[in-house]
Z-matrix of the N, CA and C atoms (Angstrom, degrees):
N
C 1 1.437
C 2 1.533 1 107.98
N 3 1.237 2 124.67 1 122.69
C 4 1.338 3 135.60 2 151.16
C 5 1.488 4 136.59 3 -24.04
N 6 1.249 5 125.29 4 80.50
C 7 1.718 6 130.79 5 -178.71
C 8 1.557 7 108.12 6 3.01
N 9 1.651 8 119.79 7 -53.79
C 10 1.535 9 117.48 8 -129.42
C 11 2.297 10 75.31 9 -99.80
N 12 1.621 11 101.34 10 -40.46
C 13 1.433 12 103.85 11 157.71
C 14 1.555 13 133.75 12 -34.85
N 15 1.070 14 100.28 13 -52.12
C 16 1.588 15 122.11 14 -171.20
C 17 1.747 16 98.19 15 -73.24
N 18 1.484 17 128.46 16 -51.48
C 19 1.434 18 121.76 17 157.05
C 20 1.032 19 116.71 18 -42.41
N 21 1.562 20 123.19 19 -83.08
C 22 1.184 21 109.80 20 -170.74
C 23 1.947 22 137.84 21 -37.90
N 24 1.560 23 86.17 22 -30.84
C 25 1.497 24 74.37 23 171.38
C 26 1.499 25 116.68 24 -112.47
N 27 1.376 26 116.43 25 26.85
C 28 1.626 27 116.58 26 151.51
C 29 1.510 28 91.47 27 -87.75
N 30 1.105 29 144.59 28 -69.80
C 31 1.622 30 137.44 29 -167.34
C 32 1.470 31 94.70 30 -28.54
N 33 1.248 32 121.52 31 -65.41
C 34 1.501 33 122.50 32 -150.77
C 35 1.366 34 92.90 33 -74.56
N 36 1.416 35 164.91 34 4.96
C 37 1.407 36 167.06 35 -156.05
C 38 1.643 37 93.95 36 -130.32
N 39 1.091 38 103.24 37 -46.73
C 40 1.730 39 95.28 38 -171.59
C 41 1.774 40 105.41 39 -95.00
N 42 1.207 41 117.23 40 -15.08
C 43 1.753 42 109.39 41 160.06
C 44 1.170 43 106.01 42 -83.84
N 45 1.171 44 128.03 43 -15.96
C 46 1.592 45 125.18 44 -179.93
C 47 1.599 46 115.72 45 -77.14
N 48 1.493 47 122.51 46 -48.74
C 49 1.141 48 121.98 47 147.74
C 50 1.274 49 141.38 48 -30.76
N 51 1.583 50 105.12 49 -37.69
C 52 1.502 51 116.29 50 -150.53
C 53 1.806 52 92.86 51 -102.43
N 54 1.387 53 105.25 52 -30.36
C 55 1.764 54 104.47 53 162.88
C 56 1.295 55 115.73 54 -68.90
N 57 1.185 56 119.27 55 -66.08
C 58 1.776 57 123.99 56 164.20
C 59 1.771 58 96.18 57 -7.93
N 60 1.349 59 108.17 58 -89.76
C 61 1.302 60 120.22 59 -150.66
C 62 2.333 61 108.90 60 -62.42
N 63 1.501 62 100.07 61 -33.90
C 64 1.221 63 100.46 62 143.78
C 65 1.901 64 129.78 63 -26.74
N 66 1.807 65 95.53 64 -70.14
C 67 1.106 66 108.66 65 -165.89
C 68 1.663 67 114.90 66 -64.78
N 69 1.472 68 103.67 67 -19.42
C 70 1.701 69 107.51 68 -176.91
C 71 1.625 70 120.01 69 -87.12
N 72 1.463 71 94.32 70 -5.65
C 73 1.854 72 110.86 71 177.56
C 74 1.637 73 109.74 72 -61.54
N 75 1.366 74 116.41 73 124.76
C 76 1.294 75 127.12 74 -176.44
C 77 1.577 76 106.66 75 -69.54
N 78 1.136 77 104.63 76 149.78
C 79 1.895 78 113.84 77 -150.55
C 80 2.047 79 82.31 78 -87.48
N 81 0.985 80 90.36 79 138.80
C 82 1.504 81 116.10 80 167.19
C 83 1.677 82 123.85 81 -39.97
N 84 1.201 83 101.57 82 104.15
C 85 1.668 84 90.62 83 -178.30
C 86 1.812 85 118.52 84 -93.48
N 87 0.947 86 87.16 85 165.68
C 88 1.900 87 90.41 86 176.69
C 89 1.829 88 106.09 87 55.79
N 90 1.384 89 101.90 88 165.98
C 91 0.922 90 129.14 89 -161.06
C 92 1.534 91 136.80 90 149.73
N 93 1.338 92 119.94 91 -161.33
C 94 1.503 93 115.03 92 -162.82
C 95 1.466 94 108.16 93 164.40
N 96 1.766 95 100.36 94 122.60
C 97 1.576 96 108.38 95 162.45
C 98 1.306 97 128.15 96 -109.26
N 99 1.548 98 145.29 97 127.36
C 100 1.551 99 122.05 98 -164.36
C 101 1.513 100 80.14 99 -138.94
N 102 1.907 101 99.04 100 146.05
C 103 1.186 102 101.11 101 158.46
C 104 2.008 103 112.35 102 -139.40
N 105 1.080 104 115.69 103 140.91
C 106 1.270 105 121.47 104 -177.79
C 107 1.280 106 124.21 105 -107.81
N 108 1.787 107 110.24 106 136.47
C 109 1.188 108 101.45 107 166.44
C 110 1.534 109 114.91 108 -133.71
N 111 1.194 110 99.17 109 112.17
C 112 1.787 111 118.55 110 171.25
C 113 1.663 112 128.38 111 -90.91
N 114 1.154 113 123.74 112 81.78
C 115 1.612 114 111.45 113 -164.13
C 116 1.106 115 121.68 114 -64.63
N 117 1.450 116 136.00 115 151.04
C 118 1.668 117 129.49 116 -169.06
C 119 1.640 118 107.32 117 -99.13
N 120 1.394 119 103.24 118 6.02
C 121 1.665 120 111.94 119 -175.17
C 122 0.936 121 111.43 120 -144.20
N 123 1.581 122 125.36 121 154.49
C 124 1.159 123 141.51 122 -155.65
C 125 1.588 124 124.54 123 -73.29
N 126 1.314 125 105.05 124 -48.06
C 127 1.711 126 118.06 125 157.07
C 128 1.471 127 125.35 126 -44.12
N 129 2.081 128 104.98 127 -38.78
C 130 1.169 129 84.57 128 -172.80
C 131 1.396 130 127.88 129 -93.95
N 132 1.640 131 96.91 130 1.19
C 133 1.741 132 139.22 131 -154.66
C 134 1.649 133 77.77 132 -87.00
N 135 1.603 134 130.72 133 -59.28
C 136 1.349 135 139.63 134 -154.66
C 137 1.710 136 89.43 135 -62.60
N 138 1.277 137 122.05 136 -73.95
C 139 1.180 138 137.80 137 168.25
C 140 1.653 139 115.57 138 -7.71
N 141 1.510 140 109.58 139 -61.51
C 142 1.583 141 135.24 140 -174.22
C 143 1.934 142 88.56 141 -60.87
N 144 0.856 143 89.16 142 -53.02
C 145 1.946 144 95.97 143 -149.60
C 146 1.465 145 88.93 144 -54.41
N 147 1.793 146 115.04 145 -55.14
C 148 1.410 147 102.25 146 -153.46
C 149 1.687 148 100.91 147 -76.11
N 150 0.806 149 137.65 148 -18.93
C 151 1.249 150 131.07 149 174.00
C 152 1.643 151 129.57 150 -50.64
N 153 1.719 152 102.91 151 -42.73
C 154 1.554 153 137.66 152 171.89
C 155 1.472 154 88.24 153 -68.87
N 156 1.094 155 144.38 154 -52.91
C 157 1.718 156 136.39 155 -159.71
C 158 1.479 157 101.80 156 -94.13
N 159 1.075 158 125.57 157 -30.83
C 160 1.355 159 122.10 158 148.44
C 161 1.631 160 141.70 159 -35.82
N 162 1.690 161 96.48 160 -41.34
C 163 1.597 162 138.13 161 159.63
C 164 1.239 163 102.73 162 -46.99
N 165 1.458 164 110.40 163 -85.19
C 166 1.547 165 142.55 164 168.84
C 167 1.684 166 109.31 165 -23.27
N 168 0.880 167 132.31 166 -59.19
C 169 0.909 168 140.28 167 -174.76
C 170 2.232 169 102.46 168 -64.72
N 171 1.605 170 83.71 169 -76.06
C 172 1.832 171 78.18 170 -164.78
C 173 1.836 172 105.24 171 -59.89
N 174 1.421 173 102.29 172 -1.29
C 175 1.951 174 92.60 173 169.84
C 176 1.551 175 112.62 174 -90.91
N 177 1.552 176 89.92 175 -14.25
C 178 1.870 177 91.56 176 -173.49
C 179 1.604 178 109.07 177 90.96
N 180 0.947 179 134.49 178 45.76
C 181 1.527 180 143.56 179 -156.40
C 182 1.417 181 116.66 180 -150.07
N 183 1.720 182 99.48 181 129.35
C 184 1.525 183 107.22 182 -162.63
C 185 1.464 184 114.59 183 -117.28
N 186 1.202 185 132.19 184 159.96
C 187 1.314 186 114.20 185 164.47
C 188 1.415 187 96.77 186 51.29
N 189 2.053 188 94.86 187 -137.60
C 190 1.241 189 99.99 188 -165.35
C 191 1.561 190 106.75 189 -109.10
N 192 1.708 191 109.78 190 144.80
C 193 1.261 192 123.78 191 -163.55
C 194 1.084 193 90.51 192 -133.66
N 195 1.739 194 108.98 193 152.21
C 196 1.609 195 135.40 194 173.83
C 197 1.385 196 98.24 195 -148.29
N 198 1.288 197 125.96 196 135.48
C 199 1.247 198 134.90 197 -164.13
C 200 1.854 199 106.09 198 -153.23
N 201 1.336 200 110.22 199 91.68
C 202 1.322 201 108.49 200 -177.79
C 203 1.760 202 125.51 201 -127.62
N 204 0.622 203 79.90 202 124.52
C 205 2.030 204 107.49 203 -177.47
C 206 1.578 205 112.60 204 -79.47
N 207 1.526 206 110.79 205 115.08
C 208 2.303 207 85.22 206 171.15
C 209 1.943 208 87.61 207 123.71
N 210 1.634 209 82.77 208 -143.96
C 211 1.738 210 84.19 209 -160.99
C 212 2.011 211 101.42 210 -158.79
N 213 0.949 212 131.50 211 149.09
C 214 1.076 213 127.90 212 -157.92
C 215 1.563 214 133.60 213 23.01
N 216 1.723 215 82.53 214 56.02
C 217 1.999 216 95.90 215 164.12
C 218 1.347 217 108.49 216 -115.64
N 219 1.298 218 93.76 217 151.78
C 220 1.622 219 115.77 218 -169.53
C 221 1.388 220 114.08 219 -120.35
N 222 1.439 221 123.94 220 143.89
C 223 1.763 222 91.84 221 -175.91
C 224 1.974 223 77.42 222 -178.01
N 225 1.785 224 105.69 223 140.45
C 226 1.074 225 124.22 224 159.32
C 227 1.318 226 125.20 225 -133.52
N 228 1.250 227 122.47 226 155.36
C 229 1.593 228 123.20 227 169.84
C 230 1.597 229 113.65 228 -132.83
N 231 1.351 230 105.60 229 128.36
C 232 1.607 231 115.71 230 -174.11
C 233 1.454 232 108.07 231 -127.29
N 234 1.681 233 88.42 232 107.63
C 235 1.978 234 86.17 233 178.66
C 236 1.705 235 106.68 234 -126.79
N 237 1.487 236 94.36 235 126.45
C 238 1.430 237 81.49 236 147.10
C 239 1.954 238 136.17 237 -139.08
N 240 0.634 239 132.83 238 144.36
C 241 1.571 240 142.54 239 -152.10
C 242 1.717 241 91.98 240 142.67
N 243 1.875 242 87.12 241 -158.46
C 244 2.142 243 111.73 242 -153.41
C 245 1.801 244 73.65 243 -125.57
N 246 1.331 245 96.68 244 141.47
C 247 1.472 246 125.82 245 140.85
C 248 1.858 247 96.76 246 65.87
N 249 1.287 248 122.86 247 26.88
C 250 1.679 249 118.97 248 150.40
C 251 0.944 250 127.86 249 -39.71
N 252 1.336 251 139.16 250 -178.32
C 253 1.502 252 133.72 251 164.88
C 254 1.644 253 99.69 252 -162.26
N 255 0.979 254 127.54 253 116.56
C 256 1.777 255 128.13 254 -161.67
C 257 1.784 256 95.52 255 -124.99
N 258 0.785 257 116.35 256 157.78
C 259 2.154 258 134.85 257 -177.50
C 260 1.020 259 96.94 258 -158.44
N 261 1.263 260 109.28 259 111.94
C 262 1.768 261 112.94 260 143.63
C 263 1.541 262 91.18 261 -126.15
N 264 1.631 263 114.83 262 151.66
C 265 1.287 264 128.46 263 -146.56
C 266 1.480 265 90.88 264 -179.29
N 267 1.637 266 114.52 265 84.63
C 268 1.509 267 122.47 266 174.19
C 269 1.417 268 110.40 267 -107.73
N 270 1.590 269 112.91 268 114.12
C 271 1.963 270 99.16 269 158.88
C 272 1.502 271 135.17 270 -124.15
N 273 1.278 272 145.95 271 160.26
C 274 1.665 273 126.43 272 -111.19
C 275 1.021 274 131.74 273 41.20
N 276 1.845 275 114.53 274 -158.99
C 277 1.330 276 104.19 275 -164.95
C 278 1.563 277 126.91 276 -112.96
N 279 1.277 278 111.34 277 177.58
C 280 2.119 279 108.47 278 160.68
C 281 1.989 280 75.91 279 53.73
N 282 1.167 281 111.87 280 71.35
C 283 1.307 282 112.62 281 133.91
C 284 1.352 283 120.08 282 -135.22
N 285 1.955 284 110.00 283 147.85
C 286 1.608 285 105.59 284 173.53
C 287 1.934 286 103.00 285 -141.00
N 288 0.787 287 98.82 286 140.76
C 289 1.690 288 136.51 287 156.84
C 290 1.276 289 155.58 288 -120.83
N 291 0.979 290 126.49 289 109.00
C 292 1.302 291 131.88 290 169.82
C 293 1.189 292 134.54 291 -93.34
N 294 1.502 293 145.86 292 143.08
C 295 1.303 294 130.01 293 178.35
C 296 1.728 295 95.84 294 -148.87
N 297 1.541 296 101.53 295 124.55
C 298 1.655 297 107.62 296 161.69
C 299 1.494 298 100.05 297 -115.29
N 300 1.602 299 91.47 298 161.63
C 301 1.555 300 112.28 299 -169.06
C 302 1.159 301 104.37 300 -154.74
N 303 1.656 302 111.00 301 124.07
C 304 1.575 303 121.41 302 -151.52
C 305 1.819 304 87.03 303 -137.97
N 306 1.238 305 128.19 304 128.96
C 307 1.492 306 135.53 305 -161.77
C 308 1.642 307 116.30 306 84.17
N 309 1.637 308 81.73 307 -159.64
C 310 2.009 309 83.53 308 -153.64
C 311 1.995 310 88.94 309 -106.13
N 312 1.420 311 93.26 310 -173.76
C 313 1.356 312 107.68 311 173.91
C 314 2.061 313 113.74 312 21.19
N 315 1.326 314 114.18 313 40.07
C 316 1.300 315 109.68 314 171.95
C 317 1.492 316 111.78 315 -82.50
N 318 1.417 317 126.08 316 154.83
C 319 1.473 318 121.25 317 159.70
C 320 1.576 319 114.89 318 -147.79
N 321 1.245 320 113.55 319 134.26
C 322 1.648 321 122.42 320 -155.67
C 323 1.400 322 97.80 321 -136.50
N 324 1.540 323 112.44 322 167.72
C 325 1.466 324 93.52 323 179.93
C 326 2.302 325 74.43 324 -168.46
N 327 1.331 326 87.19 325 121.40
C 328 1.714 327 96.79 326 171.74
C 329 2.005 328 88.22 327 -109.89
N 330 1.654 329 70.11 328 130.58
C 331 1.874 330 91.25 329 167.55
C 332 1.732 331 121.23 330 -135.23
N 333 1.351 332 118.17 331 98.34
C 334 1.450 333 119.74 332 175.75
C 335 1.630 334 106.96 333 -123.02
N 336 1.841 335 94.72 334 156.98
C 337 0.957 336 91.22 335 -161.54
C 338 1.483 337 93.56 336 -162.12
N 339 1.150 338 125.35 337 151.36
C 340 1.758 339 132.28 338 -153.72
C 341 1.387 340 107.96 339 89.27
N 342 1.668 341 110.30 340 -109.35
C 343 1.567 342 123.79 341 -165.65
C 344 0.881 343 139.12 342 -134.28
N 345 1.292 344 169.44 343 153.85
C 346 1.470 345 142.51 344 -179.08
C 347 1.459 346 124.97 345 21.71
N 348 1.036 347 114.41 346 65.30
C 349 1.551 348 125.43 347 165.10
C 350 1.325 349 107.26 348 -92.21
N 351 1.696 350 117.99 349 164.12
C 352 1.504 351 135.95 350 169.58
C 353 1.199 352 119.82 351 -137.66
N 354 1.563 353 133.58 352 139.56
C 355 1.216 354 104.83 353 178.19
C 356 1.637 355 93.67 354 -159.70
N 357 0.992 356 110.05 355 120.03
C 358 2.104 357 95.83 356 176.71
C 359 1.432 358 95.52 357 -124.79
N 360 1.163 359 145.89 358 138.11
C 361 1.431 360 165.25 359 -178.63
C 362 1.241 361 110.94 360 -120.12
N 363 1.451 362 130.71 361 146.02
C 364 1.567 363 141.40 362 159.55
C 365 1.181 364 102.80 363 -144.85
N 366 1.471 365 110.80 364 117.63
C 367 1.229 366 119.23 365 167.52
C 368 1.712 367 124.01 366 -120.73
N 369 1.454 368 119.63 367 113.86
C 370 1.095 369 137.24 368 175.17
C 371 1.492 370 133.12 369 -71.85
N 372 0.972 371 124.31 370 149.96
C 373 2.046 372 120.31 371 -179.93
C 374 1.279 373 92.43 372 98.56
N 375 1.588 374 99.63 373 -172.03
C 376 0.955 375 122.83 374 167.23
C 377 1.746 376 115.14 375 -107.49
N 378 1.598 377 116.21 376 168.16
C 379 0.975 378 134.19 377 164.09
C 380 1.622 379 114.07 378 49.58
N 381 1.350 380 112.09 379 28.78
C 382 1.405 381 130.77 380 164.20
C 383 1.296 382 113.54 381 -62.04
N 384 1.565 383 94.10 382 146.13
C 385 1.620 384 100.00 383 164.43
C 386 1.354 385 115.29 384 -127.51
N 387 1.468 386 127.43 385 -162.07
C 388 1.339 387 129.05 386 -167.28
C 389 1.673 388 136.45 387 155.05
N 390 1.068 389 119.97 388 147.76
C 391 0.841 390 118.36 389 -179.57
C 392 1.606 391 133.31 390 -151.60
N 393 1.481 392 136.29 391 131.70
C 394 1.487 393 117.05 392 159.37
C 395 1.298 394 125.90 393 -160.10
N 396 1.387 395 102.64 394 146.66
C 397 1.998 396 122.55 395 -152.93
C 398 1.360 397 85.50 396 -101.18
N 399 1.241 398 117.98 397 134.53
C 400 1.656 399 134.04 398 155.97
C 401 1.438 400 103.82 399 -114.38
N 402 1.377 401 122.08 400 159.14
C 403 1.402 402 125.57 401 159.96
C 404 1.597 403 94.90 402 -161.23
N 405 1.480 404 98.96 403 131.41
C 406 1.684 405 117.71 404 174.71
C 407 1.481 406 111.32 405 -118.46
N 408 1.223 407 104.00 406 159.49
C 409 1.326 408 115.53 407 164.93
C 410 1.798 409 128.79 408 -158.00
């Protein structure tokens, strides 16, 4: 057998193995995707809020609301200032959140949903808006 022969098919014996044993690896459990949206300006912050109080409204929800579905969720909201509006709204399980709110007219709204999500927020100023979707599994 030929030197450059004799490589090539040890390479191909030892990538062949090394996929094999790849392929028998147990698929990954748990996890989590979150995405946020915080605007850096006032229009789009104004925009965010009325939409969340819009929420607020057709759920029947004042101030601050927590609304959870499932079984080992955890979830607080700490505001202080006039006229906030806070959502946390978790469903399934092993979820936690927090949200503080420091100024006036803020409105935020945490949304997870599946499994093990996290999410703690602080939002400062005034007349902020905001938002963020988790989903685990």
């Amino acid at each position: 057998m030929a030197p450059n022969m004799f490589n090539t098919l040890a390479a191909a014996l030892v990538a062949g193995s090394i996929g094999q044993g790849l392929l028998s690896l147990p698929a990954v459990a748990g996890g989590w995707v979150s995405a946020t949206y915080a605007p850096d300006n006032a229009r789009d912050a104004g925009a965010v809020a009325t939409g969340l109080r819009i929420y607020s409204l057709y759920r029947g929800l004042h101030g601050a609301s927590i609304h959870q579905s499932g079984h080992r969720n955890t979830a607080g909201i700490g505001q202080n200032g006039l006229n906030n509006l806070g959502i946390i709204r978790q469903e399934g399980a092993g979820h936690s959140a927090t949200l503080r709110q420091n100024g006036n007219d803020n409105a935020y709204g945490i949304f997870q949903f599946g499994r093990n999500t996290d999410a703690n927020v602080v939002q400062n100023g005034n007349g902020g808006g905001g938002a963020t979707f988790s989903y685990g599994w």
